[in-house]
C-alpha positions as a Python dict, from the first residue, in 0.01 Angstrom:
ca = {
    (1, 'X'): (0, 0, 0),
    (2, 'X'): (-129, -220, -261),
    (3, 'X'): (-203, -60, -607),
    (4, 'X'): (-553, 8, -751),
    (5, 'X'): (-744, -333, -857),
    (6, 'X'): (-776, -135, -1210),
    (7, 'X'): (-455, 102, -1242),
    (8, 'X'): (-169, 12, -1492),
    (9, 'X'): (208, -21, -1298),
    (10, 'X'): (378, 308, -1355),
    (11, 'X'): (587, 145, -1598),
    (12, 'X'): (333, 61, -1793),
    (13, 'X'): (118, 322, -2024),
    (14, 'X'): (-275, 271, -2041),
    (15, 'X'): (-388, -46, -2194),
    (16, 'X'): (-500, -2, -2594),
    (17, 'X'): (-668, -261, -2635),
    (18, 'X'): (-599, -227, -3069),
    (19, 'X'): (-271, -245, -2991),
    (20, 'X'): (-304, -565, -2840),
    (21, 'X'): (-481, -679, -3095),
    (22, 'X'): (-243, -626, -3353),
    (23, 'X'): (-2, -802, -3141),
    (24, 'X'): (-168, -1115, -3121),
    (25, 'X'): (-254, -1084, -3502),
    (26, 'X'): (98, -1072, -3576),
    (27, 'X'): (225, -1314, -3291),
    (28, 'X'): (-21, -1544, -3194),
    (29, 'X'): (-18, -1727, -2861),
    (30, 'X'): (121, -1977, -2783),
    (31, 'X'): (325, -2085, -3070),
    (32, 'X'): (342, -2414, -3040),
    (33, 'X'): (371, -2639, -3345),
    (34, 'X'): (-38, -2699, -3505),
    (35, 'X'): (45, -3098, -3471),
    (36, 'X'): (155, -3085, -3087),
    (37, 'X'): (-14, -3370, -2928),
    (38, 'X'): (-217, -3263, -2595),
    (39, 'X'): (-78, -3537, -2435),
    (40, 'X'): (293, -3424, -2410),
    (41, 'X'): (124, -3189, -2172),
    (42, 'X'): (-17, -3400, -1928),
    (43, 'X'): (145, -3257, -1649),
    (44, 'X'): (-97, -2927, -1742),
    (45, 'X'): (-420, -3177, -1733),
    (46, 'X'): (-495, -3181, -1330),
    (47, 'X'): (-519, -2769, -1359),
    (48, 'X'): (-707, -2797, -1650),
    (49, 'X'): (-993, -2993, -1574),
    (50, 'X'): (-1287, -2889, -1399),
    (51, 'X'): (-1308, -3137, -1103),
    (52, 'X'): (-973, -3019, -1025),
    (53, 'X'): (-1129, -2675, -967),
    (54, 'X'): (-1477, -2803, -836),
    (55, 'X'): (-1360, -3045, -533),
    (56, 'X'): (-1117, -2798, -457),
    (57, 'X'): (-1406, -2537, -371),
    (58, 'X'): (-1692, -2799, -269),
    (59, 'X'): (-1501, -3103, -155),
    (60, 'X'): (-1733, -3303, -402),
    (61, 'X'): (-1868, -3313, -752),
    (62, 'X'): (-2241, -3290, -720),
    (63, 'X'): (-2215, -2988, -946),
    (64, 'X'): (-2054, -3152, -1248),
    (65, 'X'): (-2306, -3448, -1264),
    (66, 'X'): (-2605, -3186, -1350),
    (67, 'X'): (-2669, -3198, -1740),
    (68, 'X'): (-2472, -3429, -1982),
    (69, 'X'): (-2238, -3226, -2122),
    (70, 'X'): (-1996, -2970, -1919),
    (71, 'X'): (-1985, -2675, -2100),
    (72, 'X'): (-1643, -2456, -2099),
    (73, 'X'): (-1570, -2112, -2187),
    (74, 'X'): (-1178, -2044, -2319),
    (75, 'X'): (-1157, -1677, -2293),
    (76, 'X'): (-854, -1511, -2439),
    (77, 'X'): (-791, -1865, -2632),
    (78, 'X'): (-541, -1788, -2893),
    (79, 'X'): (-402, -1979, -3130),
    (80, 'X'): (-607, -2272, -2985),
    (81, 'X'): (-399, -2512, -2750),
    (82, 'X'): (-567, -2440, -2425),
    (83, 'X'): (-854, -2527, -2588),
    (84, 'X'): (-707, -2835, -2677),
    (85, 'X'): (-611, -2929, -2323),
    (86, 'X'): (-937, -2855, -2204),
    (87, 'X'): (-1113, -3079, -2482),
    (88, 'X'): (-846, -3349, -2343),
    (89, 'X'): (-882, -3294, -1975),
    (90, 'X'): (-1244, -3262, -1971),
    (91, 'X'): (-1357, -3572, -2184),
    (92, 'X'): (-1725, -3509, -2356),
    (93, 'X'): (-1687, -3115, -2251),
    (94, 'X'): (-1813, -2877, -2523),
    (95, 'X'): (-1517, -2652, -2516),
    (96, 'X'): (-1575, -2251, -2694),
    (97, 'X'): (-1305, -2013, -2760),
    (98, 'X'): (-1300, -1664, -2747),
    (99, 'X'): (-1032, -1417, -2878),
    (100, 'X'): (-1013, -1066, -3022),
    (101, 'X'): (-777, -1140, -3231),
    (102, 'X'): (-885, -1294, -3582),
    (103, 'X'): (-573, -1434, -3699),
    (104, 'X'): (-538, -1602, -3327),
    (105, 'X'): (-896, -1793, -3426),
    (106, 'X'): (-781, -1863, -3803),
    (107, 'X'): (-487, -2065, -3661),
    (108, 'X'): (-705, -2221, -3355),
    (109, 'X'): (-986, -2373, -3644),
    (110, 'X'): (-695, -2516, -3833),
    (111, 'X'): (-516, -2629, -3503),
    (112, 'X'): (-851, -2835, -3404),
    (113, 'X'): (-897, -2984, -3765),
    (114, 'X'): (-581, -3113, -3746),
    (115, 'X'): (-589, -3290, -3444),
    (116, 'X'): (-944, -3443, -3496),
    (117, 'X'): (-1087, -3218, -3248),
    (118, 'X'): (-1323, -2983, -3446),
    (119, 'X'): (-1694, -3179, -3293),
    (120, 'X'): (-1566, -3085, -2963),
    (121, 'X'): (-1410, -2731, -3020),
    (122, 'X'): (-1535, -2407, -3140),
    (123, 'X'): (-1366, -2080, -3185),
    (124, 'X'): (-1513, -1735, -3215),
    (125, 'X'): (-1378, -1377, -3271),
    (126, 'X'): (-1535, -1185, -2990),
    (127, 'X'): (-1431, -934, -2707),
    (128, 'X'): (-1503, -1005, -2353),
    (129, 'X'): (-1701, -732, -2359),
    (130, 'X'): (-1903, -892, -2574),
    (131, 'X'): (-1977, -1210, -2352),
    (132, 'X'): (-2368, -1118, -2280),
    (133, 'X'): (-2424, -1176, -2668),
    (134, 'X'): (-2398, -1526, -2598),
    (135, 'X'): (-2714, -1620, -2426),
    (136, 'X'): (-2601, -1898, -2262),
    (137, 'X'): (-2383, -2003, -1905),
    (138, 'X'): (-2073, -2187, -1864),
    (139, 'X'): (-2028, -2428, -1617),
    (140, 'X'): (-1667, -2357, -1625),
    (141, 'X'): (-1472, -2064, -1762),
    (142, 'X'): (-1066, -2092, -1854),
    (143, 'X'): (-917, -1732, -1897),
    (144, 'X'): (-529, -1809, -1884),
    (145, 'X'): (-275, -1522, -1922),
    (146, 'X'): (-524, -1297, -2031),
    (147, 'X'): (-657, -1081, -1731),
    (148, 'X'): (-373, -894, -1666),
    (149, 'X'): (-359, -775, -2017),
    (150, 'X'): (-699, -614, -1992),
    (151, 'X'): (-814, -240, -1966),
    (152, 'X'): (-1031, -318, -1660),
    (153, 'X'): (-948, -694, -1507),
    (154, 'X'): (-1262, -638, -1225),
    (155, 'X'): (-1525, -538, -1502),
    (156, 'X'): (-1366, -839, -1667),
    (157, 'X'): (-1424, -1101, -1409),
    (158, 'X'): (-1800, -941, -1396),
    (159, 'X'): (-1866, -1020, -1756),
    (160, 'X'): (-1733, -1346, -1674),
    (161, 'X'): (-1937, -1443, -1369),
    (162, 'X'): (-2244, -1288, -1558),
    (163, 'X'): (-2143, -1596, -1780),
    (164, 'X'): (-2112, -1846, -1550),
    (165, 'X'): (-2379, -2080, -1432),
    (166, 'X'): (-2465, -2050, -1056),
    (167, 'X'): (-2263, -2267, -946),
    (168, 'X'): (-1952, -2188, -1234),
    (169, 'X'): (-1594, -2147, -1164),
    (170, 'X'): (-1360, -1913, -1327),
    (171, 'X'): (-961, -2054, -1322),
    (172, 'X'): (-774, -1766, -1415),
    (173, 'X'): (-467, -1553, -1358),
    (174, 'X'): (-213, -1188, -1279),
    (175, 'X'): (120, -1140, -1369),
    (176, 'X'): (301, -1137, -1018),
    (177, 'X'): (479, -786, -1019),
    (178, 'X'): (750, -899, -772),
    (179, 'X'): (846, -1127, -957),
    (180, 'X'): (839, -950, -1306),
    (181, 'X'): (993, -670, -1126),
    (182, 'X'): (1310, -683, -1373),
    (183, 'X'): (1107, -716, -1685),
    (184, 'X'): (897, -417, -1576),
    (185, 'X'): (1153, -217, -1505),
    (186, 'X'): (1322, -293, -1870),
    (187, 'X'): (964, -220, -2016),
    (188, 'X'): (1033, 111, -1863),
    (189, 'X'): (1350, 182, -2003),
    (190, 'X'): (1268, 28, -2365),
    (191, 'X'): (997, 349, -2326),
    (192, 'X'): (1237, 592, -2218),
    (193, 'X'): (1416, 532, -2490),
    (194, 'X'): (1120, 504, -2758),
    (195, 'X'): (1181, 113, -2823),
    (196, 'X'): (832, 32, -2681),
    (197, 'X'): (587, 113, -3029),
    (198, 'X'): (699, -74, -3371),
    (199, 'X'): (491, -66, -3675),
    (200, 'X'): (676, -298, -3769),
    (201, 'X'): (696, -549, -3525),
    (202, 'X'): (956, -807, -3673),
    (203, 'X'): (1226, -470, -3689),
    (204, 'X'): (1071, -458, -3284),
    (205, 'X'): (1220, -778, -3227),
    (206, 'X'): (1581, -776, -3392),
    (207, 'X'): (1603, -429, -3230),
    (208, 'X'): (1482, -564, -2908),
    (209, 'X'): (1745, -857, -2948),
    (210, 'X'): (2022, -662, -3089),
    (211, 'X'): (1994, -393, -2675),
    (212, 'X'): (1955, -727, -2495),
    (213, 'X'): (2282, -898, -2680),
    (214, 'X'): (2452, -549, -2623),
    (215, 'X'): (2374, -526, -2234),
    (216, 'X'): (2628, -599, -1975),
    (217, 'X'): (2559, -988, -1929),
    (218, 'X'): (2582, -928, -1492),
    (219, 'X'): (2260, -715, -1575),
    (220, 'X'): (1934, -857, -1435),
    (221, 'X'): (1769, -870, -1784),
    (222, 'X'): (2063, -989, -1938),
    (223, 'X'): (2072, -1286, -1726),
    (224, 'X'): (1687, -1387, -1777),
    (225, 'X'): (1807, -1352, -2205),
    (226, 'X'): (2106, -1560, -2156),
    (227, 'X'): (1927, -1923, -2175),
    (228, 'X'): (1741, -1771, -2539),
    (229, 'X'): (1983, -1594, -2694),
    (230, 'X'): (2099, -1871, -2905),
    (231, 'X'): (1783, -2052, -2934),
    (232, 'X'): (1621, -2056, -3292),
    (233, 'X'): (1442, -1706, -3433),
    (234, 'X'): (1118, -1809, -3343),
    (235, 'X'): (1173, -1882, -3003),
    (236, 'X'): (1366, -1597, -2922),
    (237, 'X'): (1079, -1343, -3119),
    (238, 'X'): (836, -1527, -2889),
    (239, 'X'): (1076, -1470, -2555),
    (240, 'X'): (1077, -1088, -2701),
    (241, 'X'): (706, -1057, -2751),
    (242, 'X'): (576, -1225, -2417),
    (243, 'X'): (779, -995, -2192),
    (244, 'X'): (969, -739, -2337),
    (245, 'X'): (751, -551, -2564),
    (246, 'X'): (412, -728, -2401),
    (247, 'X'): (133, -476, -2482),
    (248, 'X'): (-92, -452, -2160),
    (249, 'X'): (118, -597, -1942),
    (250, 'X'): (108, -529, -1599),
    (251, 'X'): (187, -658, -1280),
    (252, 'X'): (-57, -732, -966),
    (253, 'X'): (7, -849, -585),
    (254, 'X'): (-184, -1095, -461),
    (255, 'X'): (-336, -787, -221),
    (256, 'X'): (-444, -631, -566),
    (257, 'X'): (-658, -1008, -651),
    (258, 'X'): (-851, -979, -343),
    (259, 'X'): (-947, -599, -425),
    (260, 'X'): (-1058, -771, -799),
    (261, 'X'): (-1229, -1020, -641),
    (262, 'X'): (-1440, -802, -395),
    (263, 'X'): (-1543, -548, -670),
    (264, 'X'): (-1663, -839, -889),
    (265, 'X'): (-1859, -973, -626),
    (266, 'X'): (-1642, -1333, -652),
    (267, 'X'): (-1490, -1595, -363),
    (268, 'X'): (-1164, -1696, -385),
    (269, 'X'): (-1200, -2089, -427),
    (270, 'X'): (-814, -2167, -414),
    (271, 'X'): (-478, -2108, -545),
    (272, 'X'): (-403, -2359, -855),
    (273, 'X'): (-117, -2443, -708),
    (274, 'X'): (-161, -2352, -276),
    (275, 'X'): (159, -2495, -207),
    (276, 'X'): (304, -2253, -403),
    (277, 'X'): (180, -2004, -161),
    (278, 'X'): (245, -2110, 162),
    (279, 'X'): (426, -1886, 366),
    (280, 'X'): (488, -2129, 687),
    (281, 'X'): (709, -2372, 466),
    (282, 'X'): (945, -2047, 408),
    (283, 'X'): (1065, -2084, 797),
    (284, 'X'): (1341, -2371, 817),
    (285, 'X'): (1236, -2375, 1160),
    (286, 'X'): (912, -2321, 1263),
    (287, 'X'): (917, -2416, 1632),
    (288, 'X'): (1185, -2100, 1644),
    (289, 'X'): (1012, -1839, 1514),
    (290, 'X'): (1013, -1532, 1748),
    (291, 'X'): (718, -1421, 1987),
    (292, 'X'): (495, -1287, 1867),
    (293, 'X'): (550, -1399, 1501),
    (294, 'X'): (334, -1712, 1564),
    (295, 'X'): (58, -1557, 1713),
    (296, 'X'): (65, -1301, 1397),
    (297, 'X'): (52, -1530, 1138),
    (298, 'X'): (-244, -1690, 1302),
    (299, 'X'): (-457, -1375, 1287),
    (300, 'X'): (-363, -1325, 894),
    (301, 'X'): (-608, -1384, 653),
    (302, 'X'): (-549, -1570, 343),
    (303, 'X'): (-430, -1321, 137),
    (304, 'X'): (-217, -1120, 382),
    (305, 'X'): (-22, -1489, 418),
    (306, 'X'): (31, -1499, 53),
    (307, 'X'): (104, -1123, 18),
    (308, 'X'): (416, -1232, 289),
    (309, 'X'): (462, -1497, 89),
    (310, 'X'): (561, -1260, -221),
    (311, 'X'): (759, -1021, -64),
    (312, 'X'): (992, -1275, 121),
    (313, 'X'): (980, -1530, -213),
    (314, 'X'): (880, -1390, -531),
    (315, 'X'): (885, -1669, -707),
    (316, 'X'): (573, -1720, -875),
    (317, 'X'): (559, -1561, -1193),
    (318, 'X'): (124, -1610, -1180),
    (319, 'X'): (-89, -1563, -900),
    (320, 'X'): (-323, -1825, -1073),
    (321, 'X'): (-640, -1869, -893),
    (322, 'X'): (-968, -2011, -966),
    (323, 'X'): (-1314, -1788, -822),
    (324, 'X'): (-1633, -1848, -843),
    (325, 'X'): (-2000, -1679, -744),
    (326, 'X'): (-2032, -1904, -424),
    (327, 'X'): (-1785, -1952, -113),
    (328, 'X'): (-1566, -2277, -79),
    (329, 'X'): (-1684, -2513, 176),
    (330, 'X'): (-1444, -2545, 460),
    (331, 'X'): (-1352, -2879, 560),
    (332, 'X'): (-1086, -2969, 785),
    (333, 'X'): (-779, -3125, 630),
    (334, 'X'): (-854, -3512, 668),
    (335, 'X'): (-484, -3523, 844),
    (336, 'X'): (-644, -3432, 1129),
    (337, 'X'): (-962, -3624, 1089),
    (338, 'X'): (-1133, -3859, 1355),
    (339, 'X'): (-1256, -4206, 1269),
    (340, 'X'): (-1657, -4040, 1293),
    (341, 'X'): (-1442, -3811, 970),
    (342, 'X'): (-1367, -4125, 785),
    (343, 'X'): (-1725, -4313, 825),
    (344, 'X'): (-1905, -4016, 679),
    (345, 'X'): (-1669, -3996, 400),
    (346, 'X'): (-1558, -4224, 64),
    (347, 'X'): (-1231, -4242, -74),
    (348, 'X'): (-1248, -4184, -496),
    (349, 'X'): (-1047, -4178, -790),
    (350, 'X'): (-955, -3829, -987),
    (351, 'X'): (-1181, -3808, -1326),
    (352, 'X'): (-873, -3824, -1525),
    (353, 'X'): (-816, -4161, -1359),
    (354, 'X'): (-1072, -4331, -1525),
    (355, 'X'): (-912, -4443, -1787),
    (356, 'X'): (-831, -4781, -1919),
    (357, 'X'): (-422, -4669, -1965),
    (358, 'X'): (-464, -4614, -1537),
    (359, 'X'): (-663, -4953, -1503),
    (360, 'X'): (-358, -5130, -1700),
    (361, 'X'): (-93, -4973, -1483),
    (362, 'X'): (-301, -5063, -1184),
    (363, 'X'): (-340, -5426, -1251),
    (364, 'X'): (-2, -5467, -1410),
    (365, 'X'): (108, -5311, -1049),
    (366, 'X'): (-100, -5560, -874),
    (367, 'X'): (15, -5850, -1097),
    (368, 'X'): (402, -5800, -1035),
    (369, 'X'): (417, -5659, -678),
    (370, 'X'): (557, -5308, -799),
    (371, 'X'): (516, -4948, -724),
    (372, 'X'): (259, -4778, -883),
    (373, 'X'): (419, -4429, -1040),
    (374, 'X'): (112, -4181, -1043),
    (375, 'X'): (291, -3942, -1287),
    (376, 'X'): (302, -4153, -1588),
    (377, 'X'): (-103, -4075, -1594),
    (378, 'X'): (-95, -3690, -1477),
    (379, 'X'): (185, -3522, -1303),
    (380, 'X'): (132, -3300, -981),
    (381, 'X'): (411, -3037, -848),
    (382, 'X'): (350, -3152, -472),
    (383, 'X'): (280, -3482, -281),
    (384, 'X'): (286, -3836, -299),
    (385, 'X'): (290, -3937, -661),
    (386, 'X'): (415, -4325, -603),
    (387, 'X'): (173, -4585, -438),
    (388, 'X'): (407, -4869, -275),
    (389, 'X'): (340, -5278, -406),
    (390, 'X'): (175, -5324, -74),
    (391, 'X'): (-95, -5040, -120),
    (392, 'X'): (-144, -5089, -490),
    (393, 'X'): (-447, -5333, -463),
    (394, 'X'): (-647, -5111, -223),
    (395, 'X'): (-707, -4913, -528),
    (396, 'X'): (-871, -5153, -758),
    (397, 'X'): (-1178, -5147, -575),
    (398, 'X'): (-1216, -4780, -706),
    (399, 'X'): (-1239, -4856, -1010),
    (400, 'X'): (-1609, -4968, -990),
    (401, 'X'): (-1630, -4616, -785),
    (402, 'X'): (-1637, -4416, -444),
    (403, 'X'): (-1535, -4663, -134),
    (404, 'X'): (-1517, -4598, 203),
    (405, 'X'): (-1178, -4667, 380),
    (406, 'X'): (-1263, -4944, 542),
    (407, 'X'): (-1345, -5128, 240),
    (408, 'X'): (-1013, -5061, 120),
    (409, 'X'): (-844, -5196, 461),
    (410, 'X'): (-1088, -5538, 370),
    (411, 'X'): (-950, -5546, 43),
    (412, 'X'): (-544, -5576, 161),
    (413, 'X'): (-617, -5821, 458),
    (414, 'X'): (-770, -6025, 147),
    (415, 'X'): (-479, -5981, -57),
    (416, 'X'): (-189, -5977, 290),
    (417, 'X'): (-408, -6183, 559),
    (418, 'X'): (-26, -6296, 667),
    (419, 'X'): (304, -6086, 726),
    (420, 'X'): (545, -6268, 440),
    (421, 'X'): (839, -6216, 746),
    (422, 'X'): (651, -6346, 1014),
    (423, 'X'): (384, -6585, 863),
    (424, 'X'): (177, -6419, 1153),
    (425, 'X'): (-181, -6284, 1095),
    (426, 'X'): (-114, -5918, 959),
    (427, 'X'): (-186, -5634, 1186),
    (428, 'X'): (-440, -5474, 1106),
    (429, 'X'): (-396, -5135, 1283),
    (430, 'X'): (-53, -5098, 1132),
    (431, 'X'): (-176, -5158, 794),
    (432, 'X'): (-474, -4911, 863),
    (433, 'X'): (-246, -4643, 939),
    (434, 'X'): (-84, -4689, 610),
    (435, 'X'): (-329, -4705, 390),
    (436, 'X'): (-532, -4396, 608),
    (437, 'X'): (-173, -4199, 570),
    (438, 'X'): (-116, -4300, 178),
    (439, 'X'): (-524, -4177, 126),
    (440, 'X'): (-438, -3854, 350),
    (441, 'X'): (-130, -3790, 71),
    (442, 'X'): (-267, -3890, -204),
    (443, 'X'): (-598, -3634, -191),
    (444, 'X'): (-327, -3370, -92),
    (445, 'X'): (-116, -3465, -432),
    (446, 'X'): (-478, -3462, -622),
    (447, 'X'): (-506, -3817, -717),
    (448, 'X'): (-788, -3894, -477),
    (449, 'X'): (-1068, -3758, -363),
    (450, 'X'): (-1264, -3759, -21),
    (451, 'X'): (-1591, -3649, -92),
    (452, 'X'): (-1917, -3749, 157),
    (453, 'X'): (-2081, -4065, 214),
    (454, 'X'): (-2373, -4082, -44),
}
């Protein structure tokens, strides 16, 4: 039985939502360095920009080329670095941050003046409960680690869609409780024995440190310290803070994000990361699963898979998700496409491709016959991230925008009409399946996109 889309875990006392406050005061989040350059995070950039989160529910961008600025809401936005990322991976985006916590905003104004970001970022001291006194809709709303430290996470994602824009989308995320199951069940026992409430929250932390040093290192919790204890004191305070004496926290199943979801009136529009989630690549061998475990699994709905998925493996320490207002569009993958698939659709370039560092690469790819390494530009946890010297020019063309895939093929007989081995005409149907299986891999990494024919 999944737990109450509201209810705390039982190891966990009702949310006060001062004493989170005062946390954050006192330990902002994250606490990263005010001069950290956005781009030493670029592998964070694909789930940070909108498109990302926009062709994953629509399988196009119509909706981001309305109006000529994007506007984004950073709820929960701490000391200011998400903020940051979305300024970066959403170029011309008005970005607005949200926190309850004032010293959080203080250090999120100073964090955007340093970096030359202050035009494009603004940061306000404000409760989510507070979002109607806006006046005005998102187009796309960022509320990272923050729902699962809230009093009531479904009347949260309400106030959120009530801020959205019809067609908005909300990335956001739960603490996975399978996974936390070890640090829950030490938040339990730092109650029990009246380590959980510290005026003063520094004593918290070397008192904190001082049980976790002490602890039989075989222990569960003692293991997940072992990699910090001998990092520097801020590191290890910030180790402390996030897990062990977390105000709010609590942990969720992925059962519990559908119940949100339904009482907040919102579609699922994907998993951030749906590889992450899929239970079929658990089985070594999935031609030998027993009867009638196929046949099962086929009658599952999305979030019974993923529910299996965190019982047999839980690994993921989020169940990070973006919703949204309207349903996704279903579209078959374009593995199984027919060629009638590929005329009606155009092969494009991510957003965050457009950039003259990509167009460099690309030609200086083209210009010396080598692989073209994808993660230089934005890294991706999944897929194909390295175009091979042969395919590397069928990507210039997108450059000037969408194509359809049979442009592309034109474009490599141009550059290969003969096999270099043979000096024969190159085949043309063997190239096509190439290029058609590199295009198939590379929208499945997140590189390209496959939206339809204008």
């Amino acid at each position: 039985m999944s737990q109450s889309s509201s209810a705390p875990s039982p190891a966990t006392p009702p949310v006060d939502v001062e004493k989170v406050r005062q946390q954050f005061d006192g330990t902002p989040y994250p606490w990263l360095p005010m001069d950290t350059d956005p781009q030493e995070c670029r592998h964070l950039f694909s789930s940070h920009c909108a498109a990302t989160a926009f062709y994953a529910r629509d399988r196009h961008l119509d909706h981001l080329s309305v109006g000529d600025e994007l506007s984004i809401l950073d709820v929960g936005c701490g000391s200011g670095f998400k903020g940051l990322l979305l300024a970066h991976a959403n170029p011309g985006a008005r970005v607005l941050g949200i926190d309850i916590s004032g010293k959080s905003i203080e250090l999120a104004q100073e964090r955007a003046e340093i970096q030359a970001m202050a035009d494009a970022l603004e940061f306000r001291v404000m409760d989510i409960a507070d979002l109607a006194k806006l006046e005005e809709r998102f187009d796309y709303i960022n509320c990272d680690e923050v729902l699962y430290l809230l009093p009531d996470p479904a009347a949260a994602l309400a106030a959120m869609k009530a801020a959205l824009k019809p067609h908005g989308i909300i990335r956001t995320n739960l603490h996975n409780r399978y996974q936390r199951s070890t640090v829950y069940d030490a938040q339990d026992c730092l109650q029990r024995l009246g380590m959980w409430d510290w005026p003063d929250q520094r004593q918290g932390i070397e008192t904190v440190e001082a049980w976790l040093n002490a602890l039989d290192p075989s222990l569960g919790i003692a293991r997940m310290w072992q990699p910090h204890r001998n990092k520097d004191v801020d590191d290890r305070a910030e180790v402390v803070m996030a897990n062990l004496l977390l105000q709010g926290d609590r942990g969720f199943s992925v059962l519990d994000m559908a119940q949100l979801l339904t009482a907040a009136d919102l579609h699922l529009a994907r998993m951030v990361e749906p590889k992450d989630w899929d239970v079929v690549r658990l089985f070594r061998d999935r031609e030998a699963l027993p009867e009638p475990l196929p046949e099962r699994l086929a009658t599952l709905d999305q979030f019974e898979k993923m529910h299996l998925h965190e019982l047999l493996s839980p690994s993921n320490r989020l169940i990070d998700f973006w919703c949204s207002p309207v349903p996704s569009r279903d579209r078959p993958d374009a593995a199984t496409w027919t060629e009638a698939d590929w005329d009606t659709h155009a092969v494009a370039l991510h957003p965050l491709l457009h950039t003259p560092e990509f167009q460099e690469q690309l030609f200086d790819a083209a210009r010396t016959l080598k692989p073209l390494d994808l993660r230089k530009l934005f890294s991706v946890t999944h897929g194909m991230t390295v175009v091979s010297s042969q395919l590397v020019p069928a990507l210039i063309p997108l450059l000037d925008g969408p194509q359809s895939r049979d442009r592309l093929l034109l474009r490599l007989l141009e550059v290969y009409p003969l096999n270099p081995v043979t000096g024969e005409a190159t085949d043309r149907d063997r190239l096509k399946t190439a290029l058609t299986t590199a295009i198939i891999d590379l929208e499945a990494a997140g590189y390209l996109l496959l939206p339809p024919q204008p």
